[in-house]
Backbone as CSV, one residue per row, in Angstrom:
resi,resn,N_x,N_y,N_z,CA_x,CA_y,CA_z,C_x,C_y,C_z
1,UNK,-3.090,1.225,17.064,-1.857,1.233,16.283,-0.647,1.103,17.195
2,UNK,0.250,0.205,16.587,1.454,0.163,16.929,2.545,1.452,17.693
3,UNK,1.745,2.788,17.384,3.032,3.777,17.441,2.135,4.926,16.479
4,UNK,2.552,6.250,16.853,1.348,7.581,16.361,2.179,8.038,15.111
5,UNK,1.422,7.277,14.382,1.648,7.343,12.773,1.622,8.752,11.907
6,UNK,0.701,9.739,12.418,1.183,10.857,11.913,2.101,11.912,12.518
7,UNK,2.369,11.675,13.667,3.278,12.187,14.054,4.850,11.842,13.944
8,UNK,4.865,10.655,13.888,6.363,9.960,13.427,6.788,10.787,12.044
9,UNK,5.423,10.294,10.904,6.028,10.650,9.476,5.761,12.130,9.385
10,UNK,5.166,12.753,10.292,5.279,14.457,9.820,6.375,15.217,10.157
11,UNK,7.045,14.145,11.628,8.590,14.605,11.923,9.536,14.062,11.378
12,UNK,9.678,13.051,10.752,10.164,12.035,9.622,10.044,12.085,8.617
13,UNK,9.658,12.518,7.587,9.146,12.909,6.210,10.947,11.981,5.997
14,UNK,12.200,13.237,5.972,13.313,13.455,5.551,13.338,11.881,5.353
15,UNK,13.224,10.908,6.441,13.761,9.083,6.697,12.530,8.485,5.781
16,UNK,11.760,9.072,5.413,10.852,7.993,4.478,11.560,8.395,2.926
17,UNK,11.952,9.412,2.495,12.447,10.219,1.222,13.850,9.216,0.635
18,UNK,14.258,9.341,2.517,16.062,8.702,2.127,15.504,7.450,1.943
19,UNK,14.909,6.767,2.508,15.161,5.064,2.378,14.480,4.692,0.860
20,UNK,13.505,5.535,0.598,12.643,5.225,-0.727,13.956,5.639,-1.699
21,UNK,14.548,6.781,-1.972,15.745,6.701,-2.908,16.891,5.818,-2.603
22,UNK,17.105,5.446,-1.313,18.657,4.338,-1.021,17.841,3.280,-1.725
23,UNK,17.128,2.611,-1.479,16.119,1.034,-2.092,15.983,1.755,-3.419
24,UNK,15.851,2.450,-4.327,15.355,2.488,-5.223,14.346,1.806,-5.520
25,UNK,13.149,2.359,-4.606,11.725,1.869,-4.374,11.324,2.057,-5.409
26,UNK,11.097,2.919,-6.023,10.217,3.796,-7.055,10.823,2.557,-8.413
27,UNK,11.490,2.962,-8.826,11.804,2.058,-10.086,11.663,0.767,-9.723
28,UNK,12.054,0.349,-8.606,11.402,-1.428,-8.241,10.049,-1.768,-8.697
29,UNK,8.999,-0.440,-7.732,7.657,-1.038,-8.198,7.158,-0.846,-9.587
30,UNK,7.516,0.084,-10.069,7.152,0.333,-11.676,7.640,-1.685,-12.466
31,UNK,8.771,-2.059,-12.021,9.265,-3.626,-12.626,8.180,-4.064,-11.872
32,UNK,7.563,-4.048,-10.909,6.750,-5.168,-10.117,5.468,-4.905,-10.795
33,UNK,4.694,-3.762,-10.994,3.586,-3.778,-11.890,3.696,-3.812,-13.395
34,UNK,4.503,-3.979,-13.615,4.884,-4.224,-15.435,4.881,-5.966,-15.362
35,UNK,5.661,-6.273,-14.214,5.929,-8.202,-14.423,4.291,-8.269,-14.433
36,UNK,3.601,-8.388,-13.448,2.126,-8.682,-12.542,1.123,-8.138,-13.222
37,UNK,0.866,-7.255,-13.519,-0.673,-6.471,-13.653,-0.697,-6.079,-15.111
38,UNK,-1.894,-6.879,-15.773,-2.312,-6.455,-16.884,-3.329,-5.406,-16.959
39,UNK,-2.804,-3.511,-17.018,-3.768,-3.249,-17.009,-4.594,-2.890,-17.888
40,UNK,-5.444,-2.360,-17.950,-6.515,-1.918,-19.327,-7.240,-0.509,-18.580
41,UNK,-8.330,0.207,-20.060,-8.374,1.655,-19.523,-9.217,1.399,-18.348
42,UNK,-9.891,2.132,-17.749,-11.091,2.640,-16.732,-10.272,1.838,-15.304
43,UNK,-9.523,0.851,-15.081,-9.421,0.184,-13.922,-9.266,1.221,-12.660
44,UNK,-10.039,0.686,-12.314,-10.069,1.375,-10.294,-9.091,0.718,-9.646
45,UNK,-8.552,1.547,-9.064,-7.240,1.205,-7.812,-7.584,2.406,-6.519
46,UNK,-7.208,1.765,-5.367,-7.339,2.191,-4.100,-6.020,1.752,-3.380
47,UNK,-5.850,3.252,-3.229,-4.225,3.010,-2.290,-4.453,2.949,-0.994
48,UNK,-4.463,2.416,-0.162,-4.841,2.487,1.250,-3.583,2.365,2.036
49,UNK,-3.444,3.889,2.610,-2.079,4.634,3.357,-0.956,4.986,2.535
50,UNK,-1.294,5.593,1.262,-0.517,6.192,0.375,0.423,6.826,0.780
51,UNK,0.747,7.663,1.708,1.774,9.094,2.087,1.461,9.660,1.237
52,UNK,3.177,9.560,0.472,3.461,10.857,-0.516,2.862,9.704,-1.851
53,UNK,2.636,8.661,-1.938,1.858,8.288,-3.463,2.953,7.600,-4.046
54,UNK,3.949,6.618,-3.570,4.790,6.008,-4.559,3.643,4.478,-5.129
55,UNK,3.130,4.254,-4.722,2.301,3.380,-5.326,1.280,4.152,-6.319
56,UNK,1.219,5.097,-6.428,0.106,5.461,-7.490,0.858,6.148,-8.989
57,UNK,2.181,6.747,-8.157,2.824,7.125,-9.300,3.656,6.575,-9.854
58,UNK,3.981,5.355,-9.252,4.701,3.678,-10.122,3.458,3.215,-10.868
59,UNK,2.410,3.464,-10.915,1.707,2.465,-11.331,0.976,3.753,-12.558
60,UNK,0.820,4.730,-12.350,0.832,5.683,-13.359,1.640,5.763,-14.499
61,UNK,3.306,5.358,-14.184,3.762,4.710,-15.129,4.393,4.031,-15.624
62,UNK,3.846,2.943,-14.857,3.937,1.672,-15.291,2.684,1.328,-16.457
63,UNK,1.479,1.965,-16.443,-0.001,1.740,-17.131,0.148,2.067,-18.322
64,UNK,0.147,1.945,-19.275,-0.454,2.478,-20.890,-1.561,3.036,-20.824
65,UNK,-2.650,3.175,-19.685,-3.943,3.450,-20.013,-4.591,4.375,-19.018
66,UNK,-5.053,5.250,-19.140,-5.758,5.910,-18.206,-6.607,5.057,-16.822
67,UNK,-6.373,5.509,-15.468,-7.390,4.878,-14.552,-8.167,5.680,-13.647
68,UNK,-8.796,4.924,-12.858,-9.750,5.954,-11.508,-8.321,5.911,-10.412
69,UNK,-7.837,6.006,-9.890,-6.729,6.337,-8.477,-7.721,6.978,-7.867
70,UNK,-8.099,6.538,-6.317,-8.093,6.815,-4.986,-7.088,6.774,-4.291
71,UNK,-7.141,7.775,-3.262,-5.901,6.946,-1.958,-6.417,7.995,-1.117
72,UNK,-6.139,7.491,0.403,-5.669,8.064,1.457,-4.695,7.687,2.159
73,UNK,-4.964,8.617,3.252,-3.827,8.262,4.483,-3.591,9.059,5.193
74,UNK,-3.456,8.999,7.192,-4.028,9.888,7.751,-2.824,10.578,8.440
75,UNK,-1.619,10.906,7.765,-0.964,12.304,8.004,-0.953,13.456,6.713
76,UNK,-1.552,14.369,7.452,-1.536,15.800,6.110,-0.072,16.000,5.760
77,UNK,0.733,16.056,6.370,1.587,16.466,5.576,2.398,15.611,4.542
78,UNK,2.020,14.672,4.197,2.313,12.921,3.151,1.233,13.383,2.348
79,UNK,0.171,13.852,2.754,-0.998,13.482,1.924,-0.692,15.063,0.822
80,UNK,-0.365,16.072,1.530,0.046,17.506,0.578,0.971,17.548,-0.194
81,UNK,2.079,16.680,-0.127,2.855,15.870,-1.008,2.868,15.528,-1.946
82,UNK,1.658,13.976,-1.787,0.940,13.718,-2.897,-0.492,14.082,-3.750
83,UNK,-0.237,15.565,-2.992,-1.561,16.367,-3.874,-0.984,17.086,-4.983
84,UNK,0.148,17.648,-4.536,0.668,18.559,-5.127,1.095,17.785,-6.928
85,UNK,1.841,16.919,-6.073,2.088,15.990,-7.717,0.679,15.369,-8.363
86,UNK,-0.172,15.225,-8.026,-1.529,14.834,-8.323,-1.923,15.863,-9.527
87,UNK,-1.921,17.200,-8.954,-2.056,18.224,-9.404,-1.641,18.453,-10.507
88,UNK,-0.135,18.362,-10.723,0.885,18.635,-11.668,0.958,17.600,-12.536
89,UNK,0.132,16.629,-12.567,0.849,15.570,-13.338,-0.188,15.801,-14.501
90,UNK,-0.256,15.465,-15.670,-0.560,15.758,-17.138,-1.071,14.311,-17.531
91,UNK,-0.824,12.922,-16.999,-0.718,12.031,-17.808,-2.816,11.524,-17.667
92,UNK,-3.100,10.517,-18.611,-4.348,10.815,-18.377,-5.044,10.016,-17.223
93,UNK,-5.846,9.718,-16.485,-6.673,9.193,-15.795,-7.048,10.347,-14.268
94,UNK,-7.751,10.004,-13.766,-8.122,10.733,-12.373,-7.637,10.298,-11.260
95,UNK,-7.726,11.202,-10.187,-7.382,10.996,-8.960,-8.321,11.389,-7.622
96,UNK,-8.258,10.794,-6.591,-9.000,11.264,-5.573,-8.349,10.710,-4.415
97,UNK,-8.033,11.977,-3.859,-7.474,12.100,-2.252,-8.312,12.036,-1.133
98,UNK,-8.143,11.700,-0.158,-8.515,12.121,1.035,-7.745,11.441,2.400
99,UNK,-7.962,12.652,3.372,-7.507,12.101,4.624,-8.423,11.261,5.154
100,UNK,-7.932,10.013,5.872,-8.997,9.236,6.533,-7.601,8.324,6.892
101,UNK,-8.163,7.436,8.668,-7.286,6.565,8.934,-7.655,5.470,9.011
102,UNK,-7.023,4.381,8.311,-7.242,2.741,8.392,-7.844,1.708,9.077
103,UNK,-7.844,2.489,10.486,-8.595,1.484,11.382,-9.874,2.289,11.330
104,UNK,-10.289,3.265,10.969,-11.459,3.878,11.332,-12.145,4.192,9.404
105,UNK,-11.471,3.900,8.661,-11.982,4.047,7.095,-13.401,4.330,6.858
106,UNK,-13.971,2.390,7.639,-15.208,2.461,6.826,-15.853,3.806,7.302
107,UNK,-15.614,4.379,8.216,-16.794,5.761,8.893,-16.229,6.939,7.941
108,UNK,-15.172,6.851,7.110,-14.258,8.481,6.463,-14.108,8.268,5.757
109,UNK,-14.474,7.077,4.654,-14.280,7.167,3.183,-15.629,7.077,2.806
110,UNK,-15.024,7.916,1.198,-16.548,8.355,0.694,-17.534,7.256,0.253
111,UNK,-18.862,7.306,0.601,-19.183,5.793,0.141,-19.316,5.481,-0.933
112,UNK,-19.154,6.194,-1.857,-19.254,5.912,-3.421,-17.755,4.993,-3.484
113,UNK,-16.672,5.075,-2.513,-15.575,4.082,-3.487,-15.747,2.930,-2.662
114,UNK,-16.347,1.927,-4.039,-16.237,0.713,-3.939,-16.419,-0.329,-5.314
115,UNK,-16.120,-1.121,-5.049,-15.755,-1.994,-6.190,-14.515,-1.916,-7.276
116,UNK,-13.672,-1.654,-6.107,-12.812,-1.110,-6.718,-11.474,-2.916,-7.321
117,UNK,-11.580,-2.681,-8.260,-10.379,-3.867,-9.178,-9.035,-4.079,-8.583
118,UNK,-8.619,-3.296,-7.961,-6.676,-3.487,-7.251,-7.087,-2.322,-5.497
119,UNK,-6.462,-3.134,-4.747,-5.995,-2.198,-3.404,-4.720,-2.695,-3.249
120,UNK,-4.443,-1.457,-2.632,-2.613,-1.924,-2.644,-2.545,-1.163,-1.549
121,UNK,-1.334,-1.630,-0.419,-0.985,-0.770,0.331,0.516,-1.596,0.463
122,UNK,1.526,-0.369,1.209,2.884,-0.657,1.544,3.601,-0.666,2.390
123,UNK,3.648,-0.767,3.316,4.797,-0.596,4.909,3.321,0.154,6.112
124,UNK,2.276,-0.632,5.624,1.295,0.263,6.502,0.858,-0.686,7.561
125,UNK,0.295,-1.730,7.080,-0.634,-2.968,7.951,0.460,-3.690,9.332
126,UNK,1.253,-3.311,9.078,2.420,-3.527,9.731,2.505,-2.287,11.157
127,UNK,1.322,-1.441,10.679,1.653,-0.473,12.109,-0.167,-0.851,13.100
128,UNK,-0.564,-1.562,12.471,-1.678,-2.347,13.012,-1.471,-3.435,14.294
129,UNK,-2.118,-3.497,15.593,-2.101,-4.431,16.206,-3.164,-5.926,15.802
130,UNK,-2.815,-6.999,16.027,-3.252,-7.771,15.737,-5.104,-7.918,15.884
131,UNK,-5.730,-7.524,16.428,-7.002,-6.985,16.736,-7.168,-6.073,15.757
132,UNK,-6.877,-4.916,15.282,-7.072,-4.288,14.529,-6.929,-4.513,12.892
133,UNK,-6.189,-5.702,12.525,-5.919,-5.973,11.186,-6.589,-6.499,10.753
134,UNK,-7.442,-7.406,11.252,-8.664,-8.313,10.745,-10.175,-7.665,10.432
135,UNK,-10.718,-6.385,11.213,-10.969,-5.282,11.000,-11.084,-4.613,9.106
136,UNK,-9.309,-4.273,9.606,-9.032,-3.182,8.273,-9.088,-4.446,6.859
137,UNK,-8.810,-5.779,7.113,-8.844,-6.548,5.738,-10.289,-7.235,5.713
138,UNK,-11.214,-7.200,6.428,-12.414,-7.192,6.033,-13.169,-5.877,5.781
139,UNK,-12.376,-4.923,5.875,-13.211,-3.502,4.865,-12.442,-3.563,3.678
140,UNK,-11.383,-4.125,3.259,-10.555,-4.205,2.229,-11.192,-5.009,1.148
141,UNK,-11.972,-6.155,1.897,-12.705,-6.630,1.225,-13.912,-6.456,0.425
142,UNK,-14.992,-6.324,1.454,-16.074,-5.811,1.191,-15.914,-4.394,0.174
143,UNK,-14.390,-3.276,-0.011,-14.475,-2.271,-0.675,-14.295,-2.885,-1.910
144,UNK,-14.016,-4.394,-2.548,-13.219,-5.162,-3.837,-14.071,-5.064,-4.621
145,UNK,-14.392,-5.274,-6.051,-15.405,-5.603,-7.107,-14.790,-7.288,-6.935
146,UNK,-16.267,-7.844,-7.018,-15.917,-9.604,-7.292,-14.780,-9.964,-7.583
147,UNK,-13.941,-9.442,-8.407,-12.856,-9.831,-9.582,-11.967,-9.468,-8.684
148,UNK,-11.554,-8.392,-7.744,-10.714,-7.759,-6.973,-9.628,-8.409,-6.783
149,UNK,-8.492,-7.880,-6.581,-7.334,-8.327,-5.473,-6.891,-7.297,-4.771
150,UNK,-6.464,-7.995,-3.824,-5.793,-6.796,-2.442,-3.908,-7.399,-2.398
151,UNK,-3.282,-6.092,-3.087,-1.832,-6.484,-3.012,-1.241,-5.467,-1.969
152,UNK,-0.611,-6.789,-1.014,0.095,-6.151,0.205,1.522,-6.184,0.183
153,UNK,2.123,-4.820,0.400,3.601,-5.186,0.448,4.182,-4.736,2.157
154,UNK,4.647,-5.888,2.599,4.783,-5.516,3.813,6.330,-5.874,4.019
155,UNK,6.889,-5.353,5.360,8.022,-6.068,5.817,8.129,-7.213,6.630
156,UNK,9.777,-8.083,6.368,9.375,-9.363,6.570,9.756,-9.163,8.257
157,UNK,9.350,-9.836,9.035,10.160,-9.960,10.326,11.549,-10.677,11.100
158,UNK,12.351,-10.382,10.341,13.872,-10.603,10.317,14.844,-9.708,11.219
159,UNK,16.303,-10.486,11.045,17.366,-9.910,11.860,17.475,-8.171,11.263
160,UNK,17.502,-7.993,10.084,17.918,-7.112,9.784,17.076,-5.552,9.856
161,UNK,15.897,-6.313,9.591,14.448,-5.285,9.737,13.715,-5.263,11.759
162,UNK,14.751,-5.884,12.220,14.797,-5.553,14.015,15.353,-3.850,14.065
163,UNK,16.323,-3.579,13.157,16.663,-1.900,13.051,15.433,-0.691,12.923
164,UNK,15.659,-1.270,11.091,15.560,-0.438,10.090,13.980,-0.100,10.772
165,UNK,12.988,-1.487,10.470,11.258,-1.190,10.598,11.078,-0.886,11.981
166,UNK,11.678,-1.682,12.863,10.557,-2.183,14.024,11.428,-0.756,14.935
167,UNK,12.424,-0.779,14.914,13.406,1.061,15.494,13.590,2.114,14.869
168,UNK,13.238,1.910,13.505,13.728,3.257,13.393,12.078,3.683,12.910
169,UNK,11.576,3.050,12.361,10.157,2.883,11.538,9.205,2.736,13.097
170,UNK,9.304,2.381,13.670,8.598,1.902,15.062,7.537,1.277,14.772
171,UNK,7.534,0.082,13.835,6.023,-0.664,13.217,6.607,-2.079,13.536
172,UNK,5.585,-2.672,13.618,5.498,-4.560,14.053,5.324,-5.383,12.965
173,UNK,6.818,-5.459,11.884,6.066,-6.639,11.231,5.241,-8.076,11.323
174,UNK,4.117,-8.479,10.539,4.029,-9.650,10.320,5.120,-11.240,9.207
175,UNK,4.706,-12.041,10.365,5.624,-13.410,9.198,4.330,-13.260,8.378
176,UNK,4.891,-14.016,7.134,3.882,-14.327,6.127,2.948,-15.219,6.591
177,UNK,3.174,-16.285,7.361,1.913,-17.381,7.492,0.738,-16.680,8.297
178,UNK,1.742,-15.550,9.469,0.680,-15.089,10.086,-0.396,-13.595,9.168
179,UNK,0.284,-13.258,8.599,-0.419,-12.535,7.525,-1.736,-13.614,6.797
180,UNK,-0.910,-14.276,6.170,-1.485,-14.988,5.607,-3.207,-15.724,5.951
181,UNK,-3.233,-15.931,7.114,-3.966,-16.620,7.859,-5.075,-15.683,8.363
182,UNK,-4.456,-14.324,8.862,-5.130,-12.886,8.934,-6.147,-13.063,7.795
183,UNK,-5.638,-12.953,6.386,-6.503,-12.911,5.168,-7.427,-14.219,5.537
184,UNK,-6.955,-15.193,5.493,-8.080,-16.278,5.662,-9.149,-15.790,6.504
185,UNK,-8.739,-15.535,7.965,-10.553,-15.460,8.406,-10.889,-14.331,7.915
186,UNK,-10.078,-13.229,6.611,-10.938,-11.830,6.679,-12.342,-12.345,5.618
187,UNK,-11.791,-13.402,5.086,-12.533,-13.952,4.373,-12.341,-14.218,2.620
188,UNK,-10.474,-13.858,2.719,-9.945,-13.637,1.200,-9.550,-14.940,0.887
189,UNK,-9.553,-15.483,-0.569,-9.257,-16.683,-1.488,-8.025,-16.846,-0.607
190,UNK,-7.388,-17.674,-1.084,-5.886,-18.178,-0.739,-5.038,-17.110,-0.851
191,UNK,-3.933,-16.729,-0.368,-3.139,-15.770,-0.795,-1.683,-16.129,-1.446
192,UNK,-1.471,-15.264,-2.078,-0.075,-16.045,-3.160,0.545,-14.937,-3.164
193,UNK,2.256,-14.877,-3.583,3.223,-14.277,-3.023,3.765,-13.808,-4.291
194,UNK,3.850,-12.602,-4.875,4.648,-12.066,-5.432,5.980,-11.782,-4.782
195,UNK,7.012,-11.481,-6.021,8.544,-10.762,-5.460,9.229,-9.945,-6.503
196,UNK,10.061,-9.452,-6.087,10.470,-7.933,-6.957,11.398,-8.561,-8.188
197,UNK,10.961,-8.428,-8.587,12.152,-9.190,-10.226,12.954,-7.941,-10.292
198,UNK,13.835,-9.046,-10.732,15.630,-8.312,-11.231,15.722,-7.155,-12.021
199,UNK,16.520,-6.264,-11.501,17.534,-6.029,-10.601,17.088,-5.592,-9.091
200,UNK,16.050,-5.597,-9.135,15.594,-5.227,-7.767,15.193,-6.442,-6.355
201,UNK,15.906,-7.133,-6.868,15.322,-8.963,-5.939,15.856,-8.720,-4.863
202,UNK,17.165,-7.538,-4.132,17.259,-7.748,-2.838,16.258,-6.573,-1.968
203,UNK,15.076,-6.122,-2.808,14.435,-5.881,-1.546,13.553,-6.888,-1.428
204,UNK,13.390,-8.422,-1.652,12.222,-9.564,-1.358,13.563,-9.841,0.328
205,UNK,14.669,-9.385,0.635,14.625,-9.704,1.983,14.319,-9.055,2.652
206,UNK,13.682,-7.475,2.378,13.025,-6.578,3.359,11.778,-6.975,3.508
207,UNK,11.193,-7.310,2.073,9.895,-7.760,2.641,9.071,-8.518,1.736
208,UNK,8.085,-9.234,1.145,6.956,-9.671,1.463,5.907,-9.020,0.441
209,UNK,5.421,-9.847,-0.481,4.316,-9.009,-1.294,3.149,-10.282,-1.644
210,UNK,2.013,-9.702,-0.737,0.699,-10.762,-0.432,-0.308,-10.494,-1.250
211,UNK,-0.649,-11.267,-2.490,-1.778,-10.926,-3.449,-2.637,-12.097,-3.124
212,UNK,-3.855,-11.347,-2.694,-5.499,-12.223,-2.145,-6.679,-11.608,-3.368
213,UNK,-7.440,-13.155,-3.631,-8.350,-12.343,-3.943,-9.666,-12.577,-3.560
214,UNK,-10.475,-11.184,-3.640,-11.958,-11.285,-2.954,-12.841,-12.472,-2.854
């Protein structure tokens, strides 16, 4: 990895909280899975490097329908975060946590999750060295049901994200082609590009949203 990922965000928590409320992340992705994803009941989703869970709890309600939710991600104190609201939340479908880290998954996730219909991850693959990403998107794969897609939201590698990601975030974005191409030898279909519909379209210059499928 790029930079010691649980130690950044366990002393950082406060800078992941602020930037997710300044972006008004949370209500973005709830519009991004309402435009995109038709879902229906039972669907399996796998968050891979959840933190605190804004991808599971945009998409909780964003859903009409009950689902399976997995996620991990390997700082405890992100992951107690999103237990706690796990816990508390009332609405219907299940959940399952665990700690485990990305480059090392296939050995720490349980082997029962697989075949799973949606993986999603967000500002994570980006703390991967290039050796290591081809790795984590051929277990991404092999974890898919046939039908699968793997939606990536990453940052783009620009003037402006030279600050914010790569200094203050200390992660290496990928360009899209080189992403892109990553997926090719992992062994994923073509990959095609979602973007954040309105009012939320100026975070497509932070970054980048890569839907492959198995």
């Amino acid at each position: 990895m790029t930079t010691d990922v649980p130690g950044f965000y366990t002393k950082n928590l406060w800078l992941l909280n602020a930037t997710i409320a300044a972006v008004r992340y949370l209500p973005a992705l709830r519009a991004l899975w309402r435009k995109y994803i038709a879902f229906w009941p039972g669907i399996k989703i796998l968050d891979a490097g959840c933190g605190t869970g804004a991808l599971v709890k945009t998409m909780v309600s964003a859903s009409p329908y009950p689902a399976h939710y997995c996620a991990f991600d390997v700082t405890p104190r992100l992951l107690h975060k999103f237990c706690r609201w796990a816990g508390a939340n009332r609405r219907p479908g299940s959940f399952e946590i665990v700690e485990a880290d990305i480059i090392s998954a296939r050995q720490e996730l349980p082997p029962v999750w697989r075949n799973f219909d949606i993986i999603c991850s967000s500002g994570v693959l980006e703390y991967l060295e290039p050796d290591e990403l081809g790795p984590a998107l051929r277990h991404f794969k092999e974890l898919l049901a046939p039908h699968g897609i793997l939606v990536t939201i990453t940052s783009r590698k620009n003037f402006s994200n030279k600050l914010l990601i790569e200094k203050l975030y200390r992660a290496m974005p990928y360009r899209p082609a080189e992403f892109a191409e990553a997926l090719k030898k992992a062994g994923f279909r073509s990959a095609t590009f979602w973007r954040f519909p309105f009012p939320y379209s100026y975070l497509n210059f932070w970054g980048y949203i890569v839907v492959a499928g198995a």
